[in-house]
C-alpha positions in Angstrom: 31.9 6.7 22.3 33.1 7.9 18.7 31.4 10.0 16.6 31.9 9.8 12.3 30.6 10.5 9.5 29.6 7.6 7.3 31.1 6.7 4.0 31.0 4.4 1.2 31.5 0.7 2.8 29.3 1.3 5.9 26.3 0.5 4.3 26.1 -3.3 5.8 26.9 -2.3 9.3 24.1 0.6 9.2 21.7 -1.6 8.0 22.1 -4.4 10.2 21.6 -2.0 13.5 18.6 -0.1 11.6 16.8 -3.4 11.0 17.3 -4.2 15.2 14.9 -0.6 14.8 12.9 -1.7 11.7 9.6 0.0 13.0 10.8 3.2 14.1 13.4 3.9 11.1 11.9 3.5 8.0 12.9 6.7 6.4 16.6 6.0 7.0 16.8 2.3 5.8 14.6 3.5 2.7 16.9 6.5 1.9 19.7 4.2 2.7 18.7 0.9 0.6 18.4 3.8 -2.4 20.5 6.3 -2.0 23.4 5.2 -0.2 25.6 7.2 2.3 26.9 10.0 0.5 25.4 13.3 -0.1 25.3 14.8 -3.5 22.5 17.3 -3.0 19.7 14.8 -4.7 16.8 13.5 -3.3 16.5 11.3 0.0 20.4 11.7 0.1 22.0 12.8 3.9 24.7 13.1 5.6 24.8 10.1 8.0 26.6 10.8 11.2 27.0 7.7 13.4 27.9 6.9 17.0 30.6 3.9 17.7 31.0 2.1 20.9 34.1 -0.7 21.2 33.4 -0.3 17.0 30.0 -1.4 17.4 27.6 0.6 15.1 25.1 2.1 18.3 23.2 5.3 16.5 23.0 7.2 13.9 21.6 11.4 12.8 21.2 11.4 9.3 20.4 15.1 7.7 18.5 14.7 4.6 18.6 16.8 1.4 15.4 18.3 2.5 16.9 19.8 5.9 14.8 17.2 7.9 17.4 15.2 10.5 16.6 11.9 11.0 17.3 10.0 14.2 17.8 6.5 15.3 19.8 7.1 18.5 19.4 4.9 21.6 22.8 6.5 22.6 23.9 10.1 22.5 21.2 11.2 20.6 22.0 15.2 21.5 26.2 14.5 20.5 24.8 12.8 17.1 22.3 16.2 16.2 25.0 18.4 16.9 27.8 16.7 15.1 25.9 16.1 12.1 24.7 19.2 11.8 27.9 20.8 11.8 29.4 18.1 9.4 26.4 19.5 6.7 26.2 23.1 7.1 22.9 22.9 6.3 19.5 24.2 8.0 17.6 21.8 10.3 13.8 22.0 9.0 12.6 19.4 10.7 13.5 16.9 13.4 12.0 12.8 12.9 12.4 9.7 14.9 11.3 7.9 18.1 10.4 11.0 20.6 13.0 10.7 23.2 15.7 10.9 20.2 13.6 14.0 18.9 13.1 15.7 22.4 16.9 15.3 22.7 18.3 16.6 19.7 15.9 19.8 19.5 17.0 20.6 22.7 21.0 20.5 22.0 19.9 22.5 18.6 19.0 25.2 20.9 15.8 24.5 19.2 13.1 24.1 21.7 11.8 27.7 21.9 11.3 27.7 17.9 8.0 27.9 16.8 6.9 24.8 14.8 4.6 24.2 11.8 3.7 20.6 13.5 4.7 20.0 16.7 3.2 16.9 18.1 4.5 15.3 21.3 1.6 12.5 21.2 2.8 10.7 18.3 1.7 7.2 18.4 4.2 4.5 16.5 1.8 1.7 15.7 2.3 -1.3 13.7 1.0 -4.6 12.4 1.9 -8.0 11.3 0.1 -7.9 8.0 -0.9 -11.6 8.9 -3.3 -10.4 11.4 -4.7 -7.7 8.8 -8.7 -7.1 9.9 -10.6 -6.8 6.2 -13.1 -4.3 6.4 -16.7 -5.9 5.6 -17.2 -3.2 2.9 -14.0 -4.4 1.3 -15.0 -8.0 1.6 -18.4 -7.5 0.6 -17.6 -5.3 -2.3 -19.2 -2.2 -1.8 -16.3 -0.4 -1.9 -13.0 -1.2 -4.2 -10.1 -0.3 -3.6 -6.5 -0.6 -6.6 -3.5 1.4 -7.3 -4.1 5.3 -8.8 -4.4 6.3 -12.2 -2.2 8.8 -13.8 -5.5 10.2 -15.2 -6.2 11.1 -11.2 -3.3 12.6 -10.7 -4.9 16.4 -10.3 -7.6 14.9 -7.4 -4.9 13.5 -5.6 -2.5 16.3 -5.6 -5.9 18.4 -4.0 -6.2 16.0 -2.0 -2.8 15.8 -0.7 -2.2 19.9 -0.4 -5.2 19.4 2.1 -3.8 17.0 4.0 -0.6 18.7 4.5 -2.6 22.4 5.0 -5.2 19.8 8.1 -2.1 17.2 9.3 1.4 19.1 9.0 0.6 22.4 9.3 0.9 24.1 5.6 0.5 27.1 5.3 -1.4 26.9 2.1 1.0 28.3 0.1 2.0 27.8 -3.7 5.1 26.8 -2.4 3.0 23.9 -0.3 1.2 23.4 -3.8 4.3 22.2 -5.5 5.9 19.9 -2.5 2.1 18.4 -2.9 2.3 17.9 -6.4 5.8 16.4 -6.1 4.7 13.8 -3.3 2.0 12.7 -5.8 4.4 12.0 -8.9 6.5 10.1 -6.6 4.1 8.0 -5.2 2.6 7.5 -8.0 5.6 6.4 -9.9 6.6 4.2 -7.0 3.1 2.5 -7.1 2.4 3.6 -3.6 -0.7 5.4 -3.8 -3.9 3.6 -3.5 -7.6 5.1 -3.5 -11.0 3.3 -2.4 -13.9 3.8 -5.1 -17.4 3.8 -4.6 -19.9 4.1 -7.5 -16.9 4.1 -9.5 -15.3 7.6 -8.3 -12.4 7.6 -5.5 -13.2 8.4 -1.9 -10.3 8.1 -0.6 -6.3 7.6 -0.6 -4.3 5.2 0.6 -0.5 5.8 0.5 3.1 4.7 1.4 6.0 7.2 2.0 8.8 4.2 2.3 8.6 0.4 1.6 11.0 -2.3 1.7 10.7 -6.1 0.9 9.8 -7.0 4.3 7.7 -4.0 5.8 6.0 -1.0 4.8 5.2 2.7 6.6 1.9 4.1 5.7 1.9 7.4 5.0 -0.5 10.4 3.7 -4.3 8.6 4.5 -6.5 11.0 3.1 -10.6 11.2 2.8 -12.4 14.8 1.9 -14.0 15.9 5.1 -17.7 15.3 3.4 -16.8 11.6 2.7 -15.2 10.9 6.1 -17.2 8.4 8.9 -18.0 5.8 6.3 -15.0 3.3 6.2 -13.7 4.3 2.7 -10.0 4.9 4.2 -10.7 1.6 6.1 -11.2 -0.5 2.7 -8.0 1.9 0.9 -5.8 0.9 3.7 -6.7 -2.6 3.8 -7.0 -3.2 0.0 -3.0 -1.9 -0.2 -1.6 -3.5 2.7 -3.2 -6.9 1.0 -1.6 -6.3 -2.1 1.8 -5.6 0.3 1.6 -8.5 1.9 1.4 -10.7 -1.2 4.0 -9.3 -2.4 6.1 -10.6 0.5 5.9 -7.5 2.6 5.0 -9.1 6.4 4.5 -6.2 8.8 3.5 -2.4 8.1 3.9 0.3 10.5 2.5 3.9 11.0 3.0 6.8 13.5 -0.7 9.4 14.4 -1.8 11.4 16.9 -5.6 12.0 15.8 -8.0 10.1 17.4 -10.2 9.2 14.8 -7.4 8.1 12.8 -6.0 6.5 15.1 -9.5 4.4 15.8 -9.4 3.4 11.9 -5.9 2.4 12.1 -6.9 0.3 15.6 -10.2 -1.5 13.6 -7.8 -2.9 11.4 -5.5 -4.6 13.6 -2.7 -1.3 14.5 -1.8 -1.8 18.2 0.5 1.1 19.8 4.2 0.2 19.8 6.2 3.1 20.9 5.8 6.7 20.7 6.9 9.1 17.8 8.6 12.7 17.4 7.7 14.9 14.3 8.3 18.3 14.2 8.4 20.9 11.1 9.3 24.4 10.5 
């Protein structure tokens, strides 16, 4: 097995063994479609450190500008951490990937007695063929509506998504957490990935994506005030953005949870468990 960092040129070969992976490695082929291979210090770039066997592209650890190390690692999942980890220089916040890749690398860190933000070893990787997509009957029915957010709401939905990282990833609450918010918002926003339902004409809750690419799409962010929650709004959000997905030629969209009431919502729309998930933050 050879171990190398990634340059300019090994973009086709990467891609081809992510897509034999699609469901579980979004954020890579995202960052990757974007941003390329080579770090600069910018946004969703990495350091992409990949394992070779007979020259045969069979995993990769990619650490991402934001400290987070990305895994899609079927083979030497712990050698991949540790070598491109060294390569960067850079501190690990956060490990990502299918859990056995995750369990692996943390422990080859020398991370696994660090205390953790989020730290969930029941992440569910769920998915579905947007074909099979179950419309909820207050979609279909029109008593809710669901379309694409309004700069004018931007302010709600950066509330709404510093409580959602404060209840889901374990933020602290902090202005710090106020600003990653904010800047979550005005990218999803300008990508045209956030989505909220409506009722009465005011939005009750948000739909989201944190990657998308022409042929599948991660959902990401699903967010309803607690006072608004057990009444299907997310449901109809969901459902009303993964229909516009789809007819945009987007054909399956995948997810990873842990909460069981989430998880129920994801299920009543046609989700189905495909493989377990690793996140874990400091």
């Amino acid at each position: 097995m050879k171990l190398r960092l990634l340059s300019v040129g090994d973009e086709p070969q990467l891609e081809a063994f992510l897509a034999q992976h699609r469901d579980g490695s979004m954020f890579l082929r995202s960052n990757l479609r974007t941003d390329g291979v080579v770090y600069g210090g910018k946004a969703r770039q990495a350091d992409y450190m990949a394992a070779f066997a007979d020259e045969a592209l069979v995993g990769v650890a990619a650490h991402a500008w934001n400290g987070m190390l990305q895994l899609q690692a079927p083979q030497c999942a712990a050698e991949l951490a540790r070598a491109c980890v060294s390569a960067s220089g850079r501190d690990v916040t956060g490990l990502i990937g299918p859990f056995v890749h995750v369990k692996a690398a943390r422990t080859a860190l020398g991370l696994d007695g660090k205390v953790a933000r989020k730290d969930d070893d029941n992440e569910g990787l769920f998915a579905l063929e947007l074909s099979e997509l179950v419309i909820p009957a207050a979609l279909s029915h029109g008593e809710v509506t669901a379309r694409p957010a309004r700069a004018q709401e931007r302010d709600l939905l950066c509330e709404w998504r510093f409580a959602y990282d404060a209840e889901v990833l374990g933020g602290a609450g902090t202005e710090e957490d106020r600003r990653r918010a904010a800047g979550s918002v005005d990218w999803q926003l300008a990508e045209g990935f956030a989505w909220v339902a409506l009722e009465n004409g005011l939005p009750v809750s948000l739909s989201a994506f944190n990657c998308a690419l022409p042929d599948i799409v991660q959902l990401g962010g699903i967010f309803t005030p607690p006072e608004l929650r057990g009444r299907g709004h997310a449901k109809a959000a969901i459902a009303a953005q993964l229909q516009a997905a789809r007819a945009a030629g987007a054909e399956r969209a995948v997810l990873f949870a842990s909460d069981p009431k989430a998880i129920r919502c994801y299920e009543g729309l046609g989700f189905r468990r495909v493989g377990d998930f690793g996140l874990v933050l400091w």
